[in-house]
N, C-alpha and C positions, 0 to 999 in steps of 0.2 A: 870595533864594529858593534854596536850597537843591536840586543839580540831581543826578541820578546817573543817569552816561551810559551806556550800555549799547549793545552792538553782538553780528553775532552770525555765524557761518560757515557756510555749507549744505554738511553733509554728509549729506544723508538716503539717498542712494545708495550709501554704504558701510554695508556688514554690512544690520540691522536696522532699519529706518527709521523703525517704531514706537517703539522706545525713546526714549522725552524727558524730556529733564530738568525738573523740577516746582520747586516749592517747596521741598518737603523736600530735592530735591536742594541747592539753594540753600542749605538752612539749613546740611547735613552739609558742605558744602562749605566755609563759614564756620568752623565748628565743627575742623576738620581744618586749618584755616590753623598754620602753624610759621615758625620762620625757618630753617629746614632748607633745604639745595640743592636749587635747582628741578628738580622730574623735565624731562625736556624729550625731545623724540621724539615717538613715534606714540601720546603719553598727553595726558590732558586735552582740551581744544581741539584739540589736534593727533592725537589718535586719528580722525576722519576725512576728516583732509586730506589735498589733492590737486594736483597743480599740471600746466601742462603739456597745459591740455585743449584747445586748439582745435580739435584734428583730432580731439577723441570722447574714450570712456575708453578706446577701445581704446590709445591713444598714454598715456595720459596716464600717473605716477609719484606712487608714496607721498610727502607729506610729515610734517610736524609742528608741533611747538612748541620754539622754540630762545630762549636768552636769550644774554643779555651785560653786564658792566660794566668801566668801570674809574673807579679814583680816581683822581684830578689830583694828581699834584704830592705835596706835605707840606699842600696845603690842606685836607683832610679832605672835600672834596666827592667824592662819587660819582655819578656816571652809568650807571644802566643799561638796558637793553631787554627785554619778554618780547613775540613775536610769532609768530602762527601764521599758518601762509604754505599760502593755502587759491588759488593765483593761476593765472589762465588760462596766465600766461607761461612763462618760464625762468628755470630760477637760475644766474646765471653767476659762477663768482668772479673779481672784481675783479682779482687779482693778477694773473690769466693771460688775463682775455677768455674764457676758456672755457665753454661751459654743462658743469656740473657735473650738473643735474638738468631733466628739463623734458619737451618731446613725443618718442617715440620713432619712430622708421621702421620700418614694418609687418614691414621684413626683420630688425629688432633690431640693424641692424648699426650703430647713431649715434644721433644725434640729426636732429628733421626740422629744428630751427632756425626756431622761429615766424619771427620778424621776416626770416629773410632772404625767407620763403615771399612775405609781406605784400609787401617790398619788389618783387618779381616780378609783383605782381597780385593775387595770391592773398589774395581777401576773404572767400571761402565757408566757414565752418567745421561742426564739429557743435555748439559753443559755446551754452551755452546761460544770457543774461541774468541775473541773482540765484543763481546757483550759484557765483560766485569772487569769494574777499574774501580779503585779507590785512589780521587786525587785531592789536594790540596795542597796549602802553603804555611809553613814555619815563619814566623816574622820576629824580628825582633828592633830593637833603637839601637843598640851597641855597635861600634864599628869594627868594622872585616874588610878584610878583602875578600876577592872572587873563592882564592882557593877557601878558606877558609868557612866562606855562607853553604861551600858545595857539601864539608865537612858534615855541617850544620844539620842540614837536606838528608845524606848518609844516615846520621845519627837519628834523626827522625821517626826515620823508617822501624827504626826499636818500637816506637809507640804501637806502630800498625799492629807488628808482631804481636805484643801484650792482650792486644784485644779483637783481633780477628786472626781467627785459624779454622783450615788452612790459611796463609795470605801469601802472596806473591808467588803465587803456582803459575807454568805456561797459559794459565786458562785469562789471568791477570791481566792487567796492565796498570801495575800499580804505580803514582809517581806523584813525588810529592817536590815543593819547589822553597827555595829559602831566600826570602829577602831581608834587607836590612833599610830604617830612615837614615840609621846614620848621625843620630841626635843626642844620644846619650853623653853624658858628662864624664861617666865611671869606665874605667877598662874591666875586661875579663874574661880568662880563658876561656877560649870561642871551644874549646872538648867539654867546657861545663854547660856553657848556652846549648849545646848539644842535646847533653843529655839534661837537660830542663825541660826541650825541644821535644823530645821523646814524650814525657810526663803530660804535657800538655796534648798531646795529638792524641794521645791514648783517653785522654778526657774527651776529646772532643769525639772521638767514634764511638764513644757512649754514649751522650748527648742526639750524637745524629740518628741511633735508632732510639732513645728514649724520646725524645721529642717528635718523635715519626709518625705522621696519621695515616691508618690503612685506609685504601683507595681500590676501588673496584675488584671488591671481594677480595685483596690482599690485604692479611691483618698486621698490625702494627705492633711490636713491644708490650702497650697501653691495653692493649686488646686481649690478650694472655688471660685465660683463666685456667693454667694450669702451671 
């Protein structure tokens, strides 16, 4: 049976809330598909996201929609990520530890640093259930089967981890999806596409708030002068 998953990111609190996408948006949206470079930023999916909210909107920071790949090798397999990072938490990059984007301190002068607050006690937030999700899609050309893309999908989710924390809290609803063309010439262990999978998604949630433009009076990564 034939299934097509669908997920979806609460932004009704930025700009116009009325405005929703129909059918027809659906269809133009199809219709306007290219292999052209992925817009990525504060467009698509990523035009009303947000990350950073525990402590309200007042704290919280622009994000978006960021992607990433890479090929392997001379193998002709590719791996890549598109995901919009809509998350209660912070984005930290890996390389340094550091939060890059996430809740701000009422003085502007840092970051409040969700998890160290949590670690201290602090369970009370303004946060509120079904409004943060970070979703997206793991792709690849290599072939798989079902069980195997779900593997895939699993392993992914490492990425999120690397570069948003908190991430997949009750407050969440984080869900990322795995497809395959099914094109590739080369075999190879679908636990390695995996964790390739991961690499690449973790790029791309950095991406999605570095390329982030603030939007009414919520500032962006770009924005930061501290």
């Amino acid at each position: 049976v034939p299934i097509v998953p669908a997920a979806i990111l609460y932004d009704l609190s930025i700009g116009d809330g009325h405005i929703r996408p129909d059918a027809a948006a659906g269809y133009a949206a199809c219709k306007a598909a290219s292999g052209a470079k992925v817009a990525e930023g504060s467009v698509g999916a990523g035009a009303g996201a947000t990350i950073g909210k525990f402590f309200g909107p007042k704290s919280m920071m622009k994000s978006g929609i960021g992607s990433s790949c890479q090929t392997i090798g001379n193998t002709g397999i590719m791996v890549g990520a598109i995901v919009a990072v809509n998350a209660i938490g912070d984005v930290r990059d890996p390389a340094t530890g550091h939060i890059i984007a996430g809740a701000r301190k009422p003085d502007g002068s840092g970051f409040i640093d969700t998890m160290a607050r949590w670690r201290e006690g602090q369970s009370r937030g303004e946060a509120q259930t079904g409004r943060n999700t970070t979703i997206g899609v793991v792709a690849t050309n290599a072939i798989f089967d079902k069980a195997q893309m779900t593997k895939i999908a699993q392993m992914a989710h490492d990425g999120l981890a690397r570069a948003i924390n908190p991430v997949h809290t009750t407050m969440d609803g984080d869900t990322l999806f795995a497809a395959t063309t099914a094109t590739a010439k080369s075999q190879m262990d679908h636990g390695i596409i995996g964790a390739i999978a991961a690499e690449v998604m973790t790029e791309a949630v950095l991406r999605a708030v570095k390329l982030a433009t603030g939007v009414l009076g919520i500032p962006a990564c770009r924005d930061l002068r501290f």
